[in-house]
N, C-alpha and C positions, 0 to 999 in steps of 0.2 A: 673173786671174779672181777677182772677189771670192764670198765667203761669202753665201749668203742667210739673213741674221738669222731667219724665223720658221721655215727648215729647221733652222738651227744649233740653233734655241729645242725644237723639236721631238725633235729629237736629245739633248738635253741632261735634258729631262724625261724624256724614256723611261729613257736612266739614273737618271735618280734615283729615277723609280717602280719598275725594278729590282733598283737598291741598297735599297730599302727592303722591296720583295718578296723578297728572300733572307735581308735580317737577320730579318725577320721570322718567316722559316720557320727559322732556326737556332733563333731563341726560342724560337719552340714547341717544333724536338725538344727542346731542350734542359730546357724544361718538363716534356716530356713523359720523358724521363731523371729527373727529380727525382722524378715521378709510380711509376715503375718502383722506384725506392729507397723512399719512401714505403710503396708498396703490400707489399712482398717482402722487404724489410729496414730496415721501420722509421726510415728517411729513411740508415740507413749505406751504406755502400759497398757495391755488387755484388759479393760475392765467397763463394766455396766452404766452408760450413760442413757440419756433420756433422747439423744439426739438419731438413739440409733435404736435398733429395734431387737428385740430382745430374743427373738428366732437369731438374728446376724452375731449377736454377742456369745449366746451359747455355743454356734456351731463354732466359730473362729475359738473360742477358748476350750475345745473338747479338740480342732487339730492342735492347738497347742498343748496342751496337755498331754495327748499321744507324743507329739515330739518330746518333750518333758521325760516321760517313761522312760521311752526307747535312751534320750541322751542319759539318766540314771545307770538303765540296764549296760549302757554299753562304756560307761565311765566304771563302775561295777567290775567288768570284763580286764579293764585298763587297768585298775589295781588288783587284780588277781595275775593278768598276766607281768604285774611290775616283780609282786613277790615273789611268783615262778622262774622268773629272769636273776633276780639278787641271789636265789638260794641253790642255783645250775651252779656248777663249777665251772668255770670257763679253761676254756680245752687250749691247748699249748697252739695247736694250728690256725689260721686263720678262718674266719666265718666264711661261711657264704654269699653273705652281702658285703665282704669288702670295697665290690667297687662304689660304691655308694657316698653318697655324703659324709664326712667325716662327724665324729661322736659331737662332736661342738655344734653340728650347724644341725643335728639333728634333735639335741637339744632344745636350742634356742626355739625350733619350729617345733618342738613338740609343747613347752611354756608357752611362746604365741599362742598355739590352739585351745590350750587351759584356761589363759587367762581373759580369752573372747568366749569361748563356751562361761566361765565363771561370770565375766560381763554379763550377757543374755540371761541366766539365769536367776543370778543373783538381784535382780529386781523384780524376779517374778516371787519370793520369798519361798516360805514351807506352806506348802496348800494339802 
């Protein structure tokens, strides 16, 4: 039984429109974490001072936390669908997102958005 090319094509794009719709939503929280430290402490780290009150610190550190999650969950997502992607055979014809950005520049912005989510989180540690 062979593969049909514009199923396989269709199967292939959806991951990649999904790989792209989770990085994209880790970015954000992850933006939106920097937004949290900005707003509440000056761009430092969320953590427990005496200058502030400790109702303000829990709540601000349970949204971040919830973004925390979601960006895991949805980083999670990004390497399942990377595996899915490597182990597809790619089909002789062309995708259905060719008109798009070329492989390079999609790269490039897909490392920018890793290496700013790994920024943001990577000072919050393993909690």
């Amino acid at each position: 039984m062979t593969t049909n090319p514009p199923r396989l094509n269709r199967v292939t794009h959806w991951l990649q429109q999904r790989q792209r719709n989770v990085l994209n939503s880790a970015f954000s929280d992850a933006q939106a974490i920097k937004a949290l430290e900005d707003q509440y402490y000056q761009g430092g780290k969320i953590a427990y001072s005496p200058d502030q009150s400790k109702t303000v610190y829990d709540y601000v550190r349970s949204l971040r936390d919830r973004k925390l999650l979601q960006i895991r969950t949805n980083l999670t997502q990004f390497r399942l669908n990377s595996f899915l992607l490597n182990q597809s055979p790619r089909p002789e014809t062309e995708t259905l997102d060719s008109s798009g950005p070329g492989p390079e520049a999609v790269a490039a912005d897909v490392l920018a958005k890793l290496d700013y989510i790994e920024l943001v989180i990577g000072s919050i540690g393993n909690r």
